[in-house]
C-alpha positions in Angstrom: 105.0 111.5 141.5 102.8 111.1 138.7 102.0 108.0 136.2 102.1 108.3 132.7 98.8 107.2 131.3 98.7 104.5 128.8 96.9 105.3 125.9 94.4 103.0 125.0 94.0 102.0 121.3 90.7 102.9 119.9 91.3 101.4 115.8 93.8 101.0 113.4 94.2 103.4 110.4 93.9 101.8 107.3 93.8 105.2 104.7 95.9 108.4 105.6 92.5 110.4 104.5 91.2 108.6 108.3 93.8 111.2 109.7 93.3 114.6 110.6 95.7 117.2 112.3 95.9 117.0 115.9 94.8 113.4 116.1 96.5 111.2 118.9 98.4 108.4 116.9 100.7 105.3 117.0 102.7 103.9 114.5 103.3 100.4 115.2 106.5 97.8 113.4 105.7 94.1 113.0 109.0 92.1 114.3 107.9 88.6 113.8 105.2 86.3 113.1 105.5 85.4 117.0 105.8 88.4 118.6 103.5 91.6 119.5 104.0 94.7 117.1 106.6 97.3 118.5 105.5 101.1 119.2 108.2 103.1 117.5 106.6 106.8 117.5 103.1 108.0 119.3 102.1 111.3 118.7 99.8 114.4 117.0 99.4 114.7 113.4 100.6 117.3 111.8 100.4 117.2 108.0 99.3 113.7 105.9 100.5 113.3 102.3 98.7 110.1 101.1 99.7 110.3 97.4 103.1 108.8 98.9 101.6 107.4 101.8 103.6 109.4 104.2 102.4 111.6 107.9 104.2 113.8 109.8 103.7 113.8 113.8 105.0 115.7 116.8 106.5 112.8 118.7 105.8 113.1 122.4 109.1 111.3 123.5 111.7 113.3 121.6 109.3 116.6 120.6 110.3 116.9 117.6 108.7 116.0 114.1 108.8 112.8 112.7 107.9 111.6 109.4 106.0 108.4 109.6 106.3 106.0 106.5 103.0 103.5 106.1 104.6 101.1 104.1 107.0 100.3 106.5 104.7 100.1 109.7 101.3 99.9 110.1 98.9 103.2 112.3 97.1 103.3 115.1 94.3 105.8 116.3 94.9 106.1 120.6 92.8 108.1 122.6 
């Protein structure tokens, strides 16, 4: 049987311009001044548009694409 890897978190993404496709990320949701943030989606880029501050990334739990709002959670570069 094999383990799934954790990823490990290398830096948070501050500017969708940071992003390029094919890069391994999180995107992350705050829940509470008391708690850690929550992973909601971790996957590849696949397209940026930072004029409305939105990526798109292949999810690797469902497969599909997902479009990532950043002013609703915060990103995450993994390795």
């Amino acid at each position: 049987m094999l383990k799934e890897a954790k990823a490990h978190v290398v830096s948070r993404i501050r500017a969708l311009d940071q992003l390029h496709r094919g890069d391994e990320i999180e995107a992350r949701l705050k829940v509470g001044p008391n708690y850690d943030d929550v992973v909601i989606r971790r996957g590849s880029v696949q397209e940026t548009a930072p004029g409305i501050g939105v990526v798109w990334i292949m999810d690797r739990q469902s497969g599909t694409r997902k479009a990532i709002n950043t002013d609703e959670c915060s990103l995450w570069r993994v390795a």
